[in-house]
N, CA, C and O of each residue as an XYZ file, in Angstrom:
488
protein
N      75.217    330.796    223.849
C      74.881    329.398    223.654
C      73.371    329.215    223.516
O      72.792    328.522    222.680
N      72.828    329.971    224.501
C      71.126    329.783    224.351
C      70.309    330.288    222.911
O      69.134    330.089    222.603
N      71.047    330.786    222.395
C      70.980    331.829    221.294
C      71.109    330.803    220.329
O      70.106    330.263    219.863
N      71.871    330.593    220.102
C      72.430    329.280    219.247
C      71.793    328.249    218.941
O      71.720    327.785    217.804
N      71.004    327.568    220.457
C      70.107    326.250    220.547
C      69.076    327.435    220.000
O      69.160    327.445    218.772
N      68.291    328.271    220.392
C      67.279    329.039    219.829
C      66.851    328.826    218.311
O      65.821    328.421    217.772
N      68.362    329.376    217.752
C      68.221    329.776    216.421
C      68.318    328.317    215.664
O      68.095    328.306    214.453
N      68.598    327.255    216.242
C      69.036    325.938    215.481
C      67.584    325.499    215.610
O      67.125    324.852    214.669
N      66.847    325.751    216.591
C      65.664    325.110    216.583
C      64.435    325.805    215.315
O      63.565    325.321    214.592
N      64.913    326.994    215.547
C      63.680    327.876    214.765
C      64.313    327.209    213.222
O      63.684    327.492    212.203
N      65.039    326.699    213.157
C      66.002    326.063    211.642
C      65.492    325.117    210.945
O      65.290    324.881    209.754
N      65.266    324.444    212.301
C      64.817    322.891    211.977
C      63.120    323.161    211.714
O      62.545    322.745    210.708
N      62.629    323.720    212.509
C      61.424    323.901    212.276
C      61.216    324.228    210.881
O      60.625    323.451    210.132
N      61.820    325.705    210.377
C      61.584    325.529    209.124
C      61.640    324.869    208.125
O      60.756    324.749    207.277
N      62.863    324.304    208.146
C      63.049    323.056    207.107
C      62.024    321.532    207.429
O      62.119    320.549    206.694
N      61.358    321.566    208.281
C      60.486    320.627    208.912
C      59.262    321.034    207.628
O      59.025    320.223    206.733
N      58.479    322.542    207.710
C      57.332    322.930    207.164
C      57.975    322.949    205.726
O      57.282    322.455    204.837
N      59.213    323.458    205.378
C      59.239    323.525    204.200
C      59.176    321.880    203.098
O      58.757    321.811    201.943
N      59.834    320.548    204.099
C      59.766    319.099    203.584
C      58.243    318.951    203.634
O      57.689    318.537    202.616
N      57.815    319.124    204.264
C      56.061    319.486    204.587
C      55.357    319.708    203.333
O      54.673    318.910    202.692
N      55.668    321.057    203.062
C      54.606    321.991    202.161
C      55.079    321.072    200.492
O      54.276    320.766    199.611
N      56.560    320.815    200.485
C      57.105    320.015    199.216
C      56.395    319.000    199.243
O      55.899    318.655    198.170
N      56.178    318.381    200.179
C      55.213    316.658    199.694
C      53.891    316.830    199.649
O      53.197    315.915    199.206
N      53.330    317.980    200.080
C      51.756    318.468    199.765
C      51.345    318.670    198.030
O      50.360    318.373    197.354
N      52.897    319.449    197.702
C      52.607    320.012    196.457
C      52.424    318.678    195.886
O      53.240    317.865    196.321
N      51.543    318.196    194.991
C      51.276    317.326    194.150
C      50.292    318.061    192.934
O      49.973    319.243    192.812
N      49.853    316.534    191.858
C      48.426    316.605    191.320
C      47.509    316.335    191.239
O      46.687    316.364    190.324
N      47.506    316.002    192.267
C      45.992    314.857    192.583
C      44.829    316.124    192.764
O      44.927    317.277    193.185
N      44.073    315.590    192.410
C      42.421    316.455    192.296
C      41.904    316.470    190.737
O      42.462    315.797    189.870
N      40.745    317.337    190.476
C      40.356    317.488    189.413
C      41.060    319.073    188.843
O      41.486    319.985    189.552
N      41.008    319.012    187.517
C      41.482    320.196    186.794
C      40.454    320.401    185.301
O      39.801    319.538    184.715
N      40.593    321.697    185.016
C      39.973    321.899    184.161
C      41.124    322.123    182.935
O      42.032    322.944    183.069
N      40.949    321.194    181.593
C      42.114    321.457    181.257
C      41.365    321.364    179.353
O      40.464    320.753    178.779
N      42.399    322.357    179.011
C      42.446    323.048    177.390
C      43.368    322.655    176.655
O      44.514    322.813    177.076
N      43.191    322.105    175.505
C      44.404    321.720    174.424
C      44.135    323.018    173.479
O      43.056    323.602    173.395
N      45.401    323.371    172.742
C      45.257    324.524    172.424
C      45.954    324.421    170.373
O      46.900    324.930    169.771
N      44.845    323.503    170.008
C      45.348    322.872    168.302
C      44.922    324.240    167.190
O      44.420    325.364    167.214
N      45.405    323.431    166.429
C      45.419    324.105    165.253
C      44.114    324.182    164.693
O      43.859    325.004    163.813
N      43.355    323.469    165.092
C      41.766    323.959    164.792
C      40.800    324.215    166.066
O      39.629    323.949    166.337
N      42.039    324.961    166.808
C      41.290    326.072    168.158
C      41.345    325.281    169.410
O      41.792    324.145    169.568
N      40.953    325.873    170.043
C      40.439    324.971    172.036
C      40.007    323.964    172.116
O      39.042    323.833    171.362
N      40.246    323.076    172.709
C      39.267    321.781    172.972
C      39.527    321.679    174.764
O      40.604    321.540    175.343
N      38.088    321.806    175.389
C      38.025    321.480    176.731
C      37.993    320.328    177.263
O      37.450    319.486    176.548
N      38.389    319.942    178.307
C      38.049    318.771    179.265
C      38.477    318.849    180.736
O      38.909    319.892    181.227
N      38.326    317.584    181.489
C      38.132    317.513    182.583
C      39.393    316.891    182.718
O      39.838    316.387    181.686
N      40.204    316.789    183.937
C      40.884    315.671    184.199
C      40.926    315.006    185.723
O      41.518    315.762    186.493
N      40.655    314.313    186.085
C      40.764    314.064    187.946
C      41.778    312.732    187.668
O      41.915    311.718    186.984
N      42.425    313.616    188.837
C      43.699    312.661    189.287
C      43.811    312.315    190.310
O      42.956    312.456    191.184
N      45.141    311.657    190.479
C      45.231    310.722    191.808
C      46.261    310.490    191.458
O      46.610    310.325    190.289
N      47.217    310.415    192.848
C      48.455    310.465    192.663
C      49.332    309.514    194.577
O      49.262    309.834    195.764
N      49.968    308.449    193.884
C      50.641    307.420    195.351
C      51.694    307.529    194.884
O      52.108    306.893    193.915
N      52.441    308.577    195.672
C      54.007    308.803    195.745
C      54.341    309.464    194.402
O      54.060    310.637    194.157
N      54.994    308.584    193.498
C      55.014    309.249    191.790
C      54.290    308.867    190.964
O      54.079    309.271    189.821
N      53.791    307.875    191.665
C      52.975    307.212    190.947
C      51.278    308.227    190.382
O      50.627    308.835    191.232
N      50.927    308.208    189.151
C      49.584    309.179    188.643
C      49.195    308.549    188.103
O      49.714    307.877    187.211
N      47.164    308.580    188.824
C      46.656    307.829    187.963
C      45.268    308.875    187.529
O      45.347    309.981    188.064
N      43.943    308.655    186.580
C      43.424    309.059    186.489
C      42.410    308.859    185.358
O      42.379    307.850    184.652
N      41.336    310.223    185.215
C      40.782    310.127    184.170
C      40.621    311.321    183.391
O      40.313    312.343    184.005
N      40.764    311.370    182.240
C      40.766    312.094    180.766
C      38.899    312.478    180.232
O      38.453    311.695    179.393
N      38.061    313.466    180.657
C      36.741    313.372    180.432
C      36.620    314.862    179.062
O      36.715    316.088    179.001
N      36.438    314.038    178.455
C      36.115    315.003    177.246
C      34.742    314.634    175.941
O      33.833    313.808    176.025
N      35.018    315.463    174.973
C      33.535    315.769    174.629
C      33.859    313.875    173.827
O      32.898    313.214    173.433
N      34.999    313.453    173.761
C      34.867    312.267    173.026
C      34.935    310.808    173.880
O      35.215    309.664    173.524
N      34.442    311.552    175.516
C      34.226    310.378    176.088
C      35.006    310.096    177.532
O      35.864    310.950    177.758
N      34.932    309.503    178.121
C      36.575    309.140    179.025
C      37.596    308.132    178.871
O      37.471    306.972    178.476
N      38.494    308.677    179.198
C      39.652    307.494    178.874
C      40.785    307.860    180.233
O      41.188    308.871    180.808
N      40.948    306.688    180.304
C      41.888    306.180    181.680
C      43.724    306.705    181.618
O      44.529    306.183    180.847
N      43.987    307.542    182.361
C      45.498    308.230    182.339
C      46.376    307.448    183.053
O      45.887    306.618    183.819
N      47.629    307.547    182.956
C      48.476    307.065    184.100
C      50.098    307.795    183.406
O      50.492    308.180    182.306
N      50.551    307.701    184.544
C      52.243    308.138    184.337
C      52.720    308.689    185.789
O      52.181    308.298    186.824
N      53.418    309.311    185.777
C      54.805    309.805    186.999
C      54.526    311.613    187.015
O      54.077    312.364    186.149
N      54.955    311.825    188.230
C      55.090    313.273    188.757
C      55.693    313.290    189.682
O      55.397    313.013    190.844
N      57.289    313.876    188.881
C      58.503    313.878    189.781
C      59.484    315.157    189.626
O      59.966    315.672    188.617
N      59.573    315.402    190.680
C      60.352    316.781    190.481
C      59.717    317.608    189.848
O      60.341    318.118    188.917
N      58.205    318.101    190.073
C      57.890    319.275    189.685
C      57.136    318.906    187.931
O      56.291    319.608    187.377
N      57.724    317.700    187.407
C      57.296    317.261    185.950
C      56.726    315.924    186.322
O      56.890    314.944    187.048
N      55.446    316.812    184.783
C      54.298    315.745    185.022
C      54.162    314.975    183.667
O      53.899    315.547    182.609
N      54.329    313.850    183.769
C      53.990    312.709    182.505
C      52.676    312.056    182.438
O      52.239    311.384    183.372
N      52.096    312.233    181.431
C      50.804    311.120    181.268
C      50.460    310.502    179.765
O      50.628    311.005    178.654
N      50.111    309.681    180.018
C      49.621    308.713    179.095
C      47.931    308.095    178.972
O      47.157    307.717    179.851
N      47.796    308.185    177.601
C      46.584    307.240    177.648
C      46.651    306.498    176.538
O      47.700    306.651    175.912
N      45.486    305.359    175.856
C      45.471    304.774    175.091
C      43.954    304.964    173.930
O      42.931    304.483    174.418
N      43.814    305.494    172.753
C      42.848    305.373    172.287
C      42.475    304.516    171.106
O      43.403    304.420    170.304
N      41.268    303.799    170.737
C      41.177    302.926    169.590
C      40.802    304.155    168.109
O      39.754    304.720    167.795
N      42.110    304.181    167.525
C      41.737    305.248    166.500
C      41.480    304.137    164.810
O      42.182    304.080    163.801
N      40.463    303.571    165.093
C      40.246    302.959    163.229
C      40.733    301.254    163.792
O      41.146    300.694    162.776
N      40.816    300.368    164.885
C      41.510    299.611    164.897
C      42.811    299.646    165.435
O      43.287    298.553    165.744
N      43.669    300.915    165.663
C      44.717    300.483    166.179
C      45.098    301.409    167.369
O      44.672    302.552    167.534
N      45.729    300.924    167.951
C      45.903    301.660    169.363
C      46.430    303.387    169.304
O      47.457    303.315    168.629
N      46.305    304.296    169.533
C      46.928    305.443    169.531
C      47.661    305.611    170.866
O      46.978    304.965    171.661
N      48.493    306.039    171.391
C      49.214    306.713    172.404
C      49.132    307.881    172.309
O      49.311    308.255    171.150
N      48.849    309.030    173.339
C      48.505    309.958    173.653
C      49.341    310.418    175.076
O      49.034    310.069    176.216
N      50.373    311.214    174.723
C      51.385    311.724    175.891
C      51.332    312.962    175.903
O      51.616    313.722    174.977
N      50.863    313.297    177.247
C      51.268    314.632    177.878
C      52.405    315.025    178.867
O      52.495    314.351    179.894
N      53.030    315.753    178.722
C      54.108    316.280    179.423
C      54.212    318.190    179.508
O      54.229    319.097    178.676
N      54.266    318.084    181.072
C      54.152    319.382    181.559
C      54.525    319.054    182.987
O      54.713    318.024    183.636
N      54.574    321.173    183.344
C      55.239    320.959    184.667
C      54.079    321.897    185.441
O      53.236    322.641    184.939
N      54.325    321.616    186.721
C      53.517    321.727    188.180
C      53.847    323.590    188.440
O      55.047    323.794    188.624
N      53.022    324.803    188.468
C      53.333    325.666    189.099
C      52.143    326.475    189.646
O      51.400    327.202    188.986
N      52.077    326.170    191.252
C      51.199    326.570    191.865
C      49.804    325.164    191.885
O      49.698    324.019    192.323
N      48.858    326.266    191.035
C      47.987    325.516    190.539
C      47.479    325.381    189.371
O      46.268    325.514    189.195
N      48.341    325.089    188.367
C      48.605    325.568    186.940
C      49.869    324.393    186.498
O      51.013    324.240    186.927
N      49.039    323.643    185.401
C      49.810    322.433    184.481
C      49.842    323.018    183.037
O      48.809    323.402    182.490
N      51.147    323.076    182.402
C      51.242    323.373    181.774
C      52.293    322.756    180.736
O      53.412    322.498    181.180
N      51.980    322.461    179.193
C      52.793    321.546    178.646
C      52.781    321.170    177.522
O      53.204    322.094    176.827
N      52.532    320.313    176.921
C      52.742    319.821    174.957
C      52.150    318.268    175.192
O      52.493    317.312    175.887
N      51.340    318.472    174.471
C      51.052    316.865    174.167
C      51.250    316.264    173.121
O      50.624    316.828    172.223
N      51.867    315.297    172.717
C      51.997    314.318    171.122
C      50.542    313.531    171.399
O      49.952    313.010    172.346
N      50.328    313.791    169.896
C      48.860    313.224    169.753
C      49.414    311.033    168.805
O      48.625    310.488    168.033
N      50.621    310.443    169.164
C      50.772    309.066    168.647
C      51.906    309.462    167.495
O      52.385    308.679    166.674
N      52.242    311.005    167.654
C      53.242    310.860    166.451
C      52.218    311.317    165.048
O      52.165    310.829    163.919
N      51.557    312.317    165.598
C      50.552    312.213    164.246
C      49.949    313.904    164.667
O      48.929    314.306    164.106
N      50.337    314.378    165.206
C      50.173    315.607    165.666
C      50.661    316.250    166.867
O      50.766    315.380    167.732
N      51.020    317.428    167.326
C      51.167    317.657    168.513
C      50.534    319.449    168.805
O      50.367    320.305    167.936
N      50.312    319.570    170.166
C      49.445    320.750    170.789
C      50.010    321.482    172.045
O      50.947    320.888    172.578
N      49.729    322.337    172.466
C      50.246    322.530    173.767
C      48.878    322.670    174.839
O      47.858    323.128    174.325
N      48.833    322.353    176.066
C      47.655    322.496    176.875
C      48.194    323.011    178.165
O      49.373    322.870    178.491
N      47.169    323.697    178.990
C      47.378    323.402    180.549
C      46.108    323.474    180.950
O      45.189    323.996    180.318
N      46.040    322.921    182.063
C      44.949    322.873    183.270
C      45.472    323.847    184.471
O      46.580    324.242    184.835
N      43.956    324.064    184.961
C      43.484    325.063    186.085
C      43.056    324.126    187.468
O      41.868    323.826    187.587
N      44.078    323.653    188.549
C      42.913    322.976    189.483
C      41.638    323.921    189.962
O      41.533    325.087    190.343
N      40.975    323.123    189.807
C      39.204    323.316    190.109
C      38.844    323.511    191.598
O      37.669    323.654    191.935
């Protein structure tokens, strides 16, 4: 019986650290992140922030910053931004998934191109 309560406890504990270490994993911080087009690398920055699923952030690259937002759920990460391309709005979606410390994924450039990228947290 003592054996039993023993081993149920050492149980719970684990599953305690393991609900633990799962709600740690997020994306919040800065990353160093690469689009990988058809006319080569393009670098940037990204710092995030992240309340519950909720992701917010910023996009810092050689053409400036621009403001991110979307969801990170289950391991998949969505983002969005908005750019003024000539007058009209562009949409800019990234989608990728969480491993370790490594984002990795495809971005649609508005339906007018698409790339694959990932980021390195910093």
């Amino acid at each position: 019986m003592r054996f039993l309560r023993t081993w149920s406890l050492a149980f719970a504990v684990v599953l305690l650290a393991a609900s633990f270490a799962a709600a740690q994993a997020g994306v919040a911080g800065v990353w160093k992140l690469s689009f990988q087009t058809d006319q080569g690398a393009v670098d940037a920055d990204m710092t995030l922030k992240q309340d519950g699923s909720k992701v917010t952030g910023t996009l810092t690259s050689p053409q400036g910053d621009a403001p991110l937002e979307g969801t990170f759920e289950k391991g998949k990460l969505v983002l969005s931004l908005s750019v003024d391309a000539g007058g009209q709005a562009l949409t800019i979606t990234f989608d990728g998934v969480l491993e370790k410390d490594t984002l990795k994924g495809n971005v649609d450039f508005g339906g007018f191109g698409s790339a694959t990228w990932a980021a390195t947290r910093k």
